[in-house]
Structures are given as C-alpha cells and as structure tokens.
N, C-alpha and C positions, 0 to 999 in steps of 0.2 A: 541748682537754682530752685528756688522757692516758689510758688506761683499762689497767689491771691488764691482767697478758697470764693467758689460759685457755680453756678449749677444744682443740681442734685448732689446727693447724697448716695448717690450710686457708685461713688469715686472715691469713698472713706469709709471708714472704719473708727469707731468709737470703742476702743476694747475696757474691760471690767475694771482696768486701772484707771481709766479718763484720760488715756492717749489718746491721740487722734492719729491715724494710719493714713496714709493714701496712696493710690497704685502709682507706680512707675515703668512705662513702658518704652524709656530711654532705649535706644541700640538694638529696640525687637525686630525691625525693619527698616527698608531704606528704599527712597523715592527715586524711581526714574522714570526719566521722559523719554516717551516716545519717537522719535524722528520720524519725518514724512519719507526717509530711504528705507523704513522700515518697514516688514510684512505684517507687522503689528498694526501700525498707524490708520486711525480711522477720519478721513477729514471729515465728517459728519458731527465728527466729538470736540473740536475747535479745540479750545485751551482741557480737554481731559484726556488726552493722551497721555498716558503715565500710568505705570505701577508701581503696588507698593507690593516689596521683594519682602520673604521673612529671613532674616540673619540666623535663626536658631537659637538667638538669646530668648530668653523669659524674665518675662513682667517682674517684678520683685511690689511687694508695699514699705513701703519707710514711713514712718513717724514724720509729721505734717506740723513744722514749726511755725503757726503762725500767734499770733497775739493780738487778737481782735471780739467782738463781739460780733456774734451773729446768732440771725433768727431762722429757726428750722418748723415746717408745717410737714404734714400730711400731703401726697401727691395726690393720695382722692380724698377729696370729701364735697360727700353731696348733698351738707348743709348750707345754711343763711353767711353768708360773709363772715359777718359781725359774729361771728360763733368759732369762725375757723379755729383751731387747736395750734396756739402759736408758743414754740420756747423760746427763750434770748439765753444764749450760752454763750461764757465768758472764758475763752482760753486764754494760753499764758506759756509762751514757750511750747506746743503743740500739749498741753496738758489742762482736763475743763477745771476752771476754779468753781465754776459757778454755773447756778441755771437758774431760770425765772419763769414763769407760767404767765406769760401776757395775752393772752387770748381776750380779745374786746376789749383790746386798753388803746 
C-alpha cells in the first residue's frame, strides 16, 4: 500500500539518482490490549491500556511511488515569511523530474 507523502521529511530519502526512499515499518510490532483481569491494566489510563510488542522484524526503506508535486522548506528558519526558502518538486513514479525555487512567489 502506497500512502500519500506529508509530514516531514524525516520519513524519506532522496538518494543521488532522484529516487525517493521511505521507511517501512510493516510487521516490526504488534498492538495489544490490556484487559482490566490483567496485572498490567491501569484504570487511570482509560482507553491506553495496550502495548506495542516488537516481532523481531526490521524496518526496510522502499522506493516511495508517488506522482505529484510537492513543496519542501527548511524546518528552522528564523527569517521574514516572505523569504522562507521554498522548492516545488515534481516526482513521477517515485522518481524527481523536476525542481523549482519558489521562495516568495
């Protein structure tokens, strides 16, 4: 399953080919709930009763097929708005065709 690219950019990988990578961390662990017969269960936690168990699997990155345009900044900057350092990049089957410099447009 493919999932809409958003958020940061903490989640991808742009490698020297103009892939785009992103982590996968399908099947690393598994969700269970607490019961209230359980020595675990905390009723102070209401609905966060639960852990998350780790399987022993590991993360993998795969090539991030999407085909859209999207705009990428800087997480800091502590300049004027109007200045912020903006790209518009143009993928195409998880591959960049293209990039733009719109900063103040």
């Amino acid at each position: 399953m493919e999932y809409d690219i958003g958020g940061t950019m903490s989640s991808y990988w742009l490698d020297p080919n103009r892939v785009l990578w992103c982590s996968d961390y399908t099947g690393t662990s598994t969700f269970e709930i607490i019961e209230e017969d359980d020595s675990r269960y905390d009723p102070k936690l209401l609905f966060l009763n639960y852990e998350m168990k780790p399987t022993g699997k590991r993360g993998k990155f795969k090539v991030h097929k999407i085909t859209k345009y999207i705009k990428i900044y800087p997480s800091n900057w502590t300049g004027e708005w109007s200045s912020w350092p903006t790209l518009k990049l143009h993928f195409r089957n998880g591959e960049l065709q293209d990039y733009e410099d719109i900063t103040g447009k």
